[in-house]
C-alpha positions in Angstrom: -37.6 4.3 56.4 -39.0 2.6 59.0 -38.1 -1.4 59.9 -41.8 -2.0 58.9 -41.1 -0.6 55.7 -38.4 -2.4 54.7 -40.0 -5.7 55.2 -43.0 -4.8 53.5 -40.5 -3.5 50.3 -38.2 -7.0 50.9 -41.3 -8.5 50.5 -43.2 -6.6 47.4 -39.9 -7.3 45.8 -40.1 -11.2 46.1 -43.8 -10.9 44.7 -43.8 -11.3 40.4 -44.4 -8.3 38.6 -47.6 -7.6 37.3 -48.0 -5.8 34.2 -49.8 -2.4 33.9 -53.1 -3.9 32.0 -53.4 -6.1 35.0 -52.6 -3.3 37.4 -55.4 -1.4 36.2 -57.9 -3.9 36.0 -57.2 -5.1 39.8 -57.2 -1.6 40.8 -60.6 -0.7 38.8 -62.0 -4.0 40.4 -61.3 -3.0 43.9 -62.8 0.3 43.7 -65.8 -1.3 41.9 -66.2 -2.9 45.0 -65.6 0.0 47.4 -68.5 1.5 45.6 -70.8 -1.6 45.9 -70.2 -1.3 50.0 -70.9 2.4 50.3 -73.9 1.5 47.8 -74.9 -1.0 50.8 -73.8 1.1 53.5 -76.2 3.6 52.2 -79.1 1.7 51.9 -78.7 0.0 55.1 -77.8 2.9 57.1 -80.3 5.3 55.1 -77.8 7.7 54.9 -77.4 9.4 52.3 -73.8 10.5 52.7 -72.8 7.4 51.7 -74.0 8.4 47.8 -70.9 10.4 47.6 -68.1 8.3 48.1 -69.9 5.4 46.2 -70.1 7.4 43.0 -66.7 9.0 43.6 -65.4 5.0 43.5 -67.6 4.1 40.7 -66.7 6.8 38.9 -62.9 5.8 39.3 -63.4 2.5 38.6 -64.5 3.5 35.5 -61.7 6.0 34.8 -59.2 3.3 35.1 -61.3 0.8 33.1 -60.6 3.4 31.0 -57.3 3.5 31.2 -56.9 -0.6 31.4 -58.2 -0.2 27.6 -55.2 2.6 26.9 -53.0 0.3 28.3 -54.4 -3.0 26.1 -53.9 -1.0 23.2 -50.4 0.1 23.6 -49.5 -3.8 24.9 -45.5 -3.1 24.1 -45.9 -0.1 27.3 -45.8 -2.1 30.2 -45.5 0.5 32.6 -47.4 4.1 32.6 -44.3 5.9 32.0 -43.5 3.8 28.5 -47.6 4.3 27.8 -47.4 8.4 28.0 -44.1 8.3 25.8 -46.2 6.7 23.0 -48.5 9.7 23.5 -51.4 8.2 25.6 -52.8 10.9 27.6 -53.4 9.1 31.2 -52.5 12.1 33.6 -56.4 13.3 33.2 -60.0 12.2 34.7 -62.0 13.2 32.1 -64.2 10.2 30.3 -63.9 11.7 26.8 -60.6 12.3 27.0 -59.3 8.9 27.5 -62.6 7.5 25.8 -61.3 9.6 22.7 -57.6 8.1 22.7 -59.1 4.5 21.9 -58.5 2.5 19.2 -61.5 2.2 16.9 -61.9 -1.5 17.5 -61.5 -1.1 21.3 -64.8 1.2 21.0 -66.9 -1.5 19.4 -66.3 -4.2 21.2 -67.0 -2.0 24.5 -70.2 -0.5 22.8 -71.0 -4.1 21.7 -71.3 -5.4 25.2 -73.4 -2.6 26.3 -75.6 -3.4 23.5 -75.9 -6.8 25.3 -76.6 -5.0 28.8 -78.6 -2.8 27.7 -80.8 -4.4 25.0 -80.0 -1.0 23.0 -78.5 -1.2 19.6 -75.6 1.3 19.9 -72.1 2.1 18.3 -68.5 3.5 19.8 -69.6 7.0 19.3 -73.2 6.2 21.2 -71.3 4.6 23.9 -69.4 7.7 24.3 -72.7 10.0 24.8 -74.1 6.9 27.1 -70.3 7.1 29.0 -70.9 11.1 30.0 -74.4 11.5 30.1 -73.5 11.6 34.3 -71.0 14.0 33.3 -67.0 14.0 31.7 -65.4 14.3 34.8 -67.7 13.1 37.7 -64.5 11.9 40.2 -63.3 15.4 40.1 -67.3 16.2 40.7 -68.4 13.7 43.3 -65.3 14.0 45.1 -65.9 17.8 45.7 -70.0 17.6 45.8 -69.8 19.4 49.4 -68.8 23.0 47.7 -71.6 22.6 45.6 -74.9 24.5 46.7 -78.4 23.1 46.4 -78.6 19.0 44.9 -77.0 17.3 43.2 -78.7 14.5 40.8 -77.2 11.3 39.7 -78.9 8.0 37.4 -77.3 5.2 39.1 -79.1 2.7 37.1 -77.2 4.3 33.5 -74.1 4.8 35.7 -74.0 0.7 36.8 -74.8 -0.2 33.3 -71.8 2.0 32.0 -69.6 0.5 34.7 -70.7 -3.3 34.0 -70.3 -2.8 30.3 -66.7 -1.5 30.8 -65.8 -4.5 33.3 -67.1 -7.3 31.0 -65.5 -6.1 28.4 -62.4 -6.1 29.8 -62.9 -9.4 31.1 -63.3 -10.2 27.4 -60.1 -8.7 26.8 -58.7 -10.7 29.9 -60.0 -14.0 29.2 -58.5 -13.8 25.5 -55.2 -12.6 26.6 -52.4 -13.3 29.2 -50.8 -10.4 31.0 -48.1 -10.8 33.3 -47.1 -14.2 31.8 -49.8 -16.3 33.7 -53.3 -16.7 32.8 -56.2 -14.1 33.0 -59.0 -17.1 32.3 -60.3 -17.0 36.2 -60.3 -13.3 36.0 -63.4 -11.3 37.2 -65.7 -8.7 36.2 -66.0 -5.4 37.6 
């Protein structure tokens, strides 16, 4: 290990433990916002091979929006080791599967704020169609468009909506909760 290394590990080990709900969030959040620049970059470049690695980073941060949930409703795992031993399935990209491994409750209240978004009456299970109408696995996809022959078509308008709905949602879950023994009430939406 290099000197460098072992101040920056001295010093991640000074810094308090966050707890894996608040991992995920932060993490979702960041590549929320990684997509929102190549979104820009795109537009003001007018180049379209910034569409790529926008949806790619979308599509992540809703993967581990996903998995943020999956984490709030197994709140005794605090790390993703103790979440898989409780039989959470989070070593997988695809939207149903992790959509599917929600607690009942955890489905309505997401489908209940994309009802707000959206103006559109719509359950758990419509919220699930709505969540892979772009496709069940569209990291793996986006990531890998450039072995694809001919276009490839995307509704980022459905795709922001999904996104939005998951990251209020979870600010919901946030706002009502404290992970990490300190407060989530200043925390933001993806």
């Amino acid at each position: 290990m290099t000197p460098d290394q072992l101040r920056l590990e001295e010093l991640l080990a000074t810094l308090p433990k966050r707890s894996l709900q608040s991992t995920l969030f932060n993490i979702a959040h960041a590549y929320a916002w990684a997509a929102d620049g190549s979104w820009d970059m795109l537009g003001s470049k007018e180049d379209a091979d910034f569409a790529a690695p926008a949806i790619t980073c979308q599509s992540f941060a809703i993967e581990l929006l996903l998995k943020f949930f999956l984490a709030v409703d197994h709140p005794a795992a605090m790390t993703a080791h103790e979440l898989a031993s409780t039989g959470v399935k989070l070593m997988c990209h695809k939207y149903s599967d992790l959509f599917d491994q929600l607690l009942p409750a955890t489905k309505e209240k997401i489908a209940n704020v994309f009802t707000t978004l959206s103006g559109k009456q719509t359950d758990g299970a419509g919220f699930r169609t709505v969540l892979i109408a772009q496709g069940d696995n569209p990291f793996v996809y986006w990531r890998y468009v450039y072995e694809r022959n001919g276009y490839s078509h995307f509704d980022r308008q459905a795709f922001t909506l999904v996104t939005n709905a998951l990251g209020k949602a979870a600010e919901a879950v946030r706002k009502a909760n404290t992970f990490d023994g300190r407060s989530t009430v200043n925390a933001t939406a993806v």
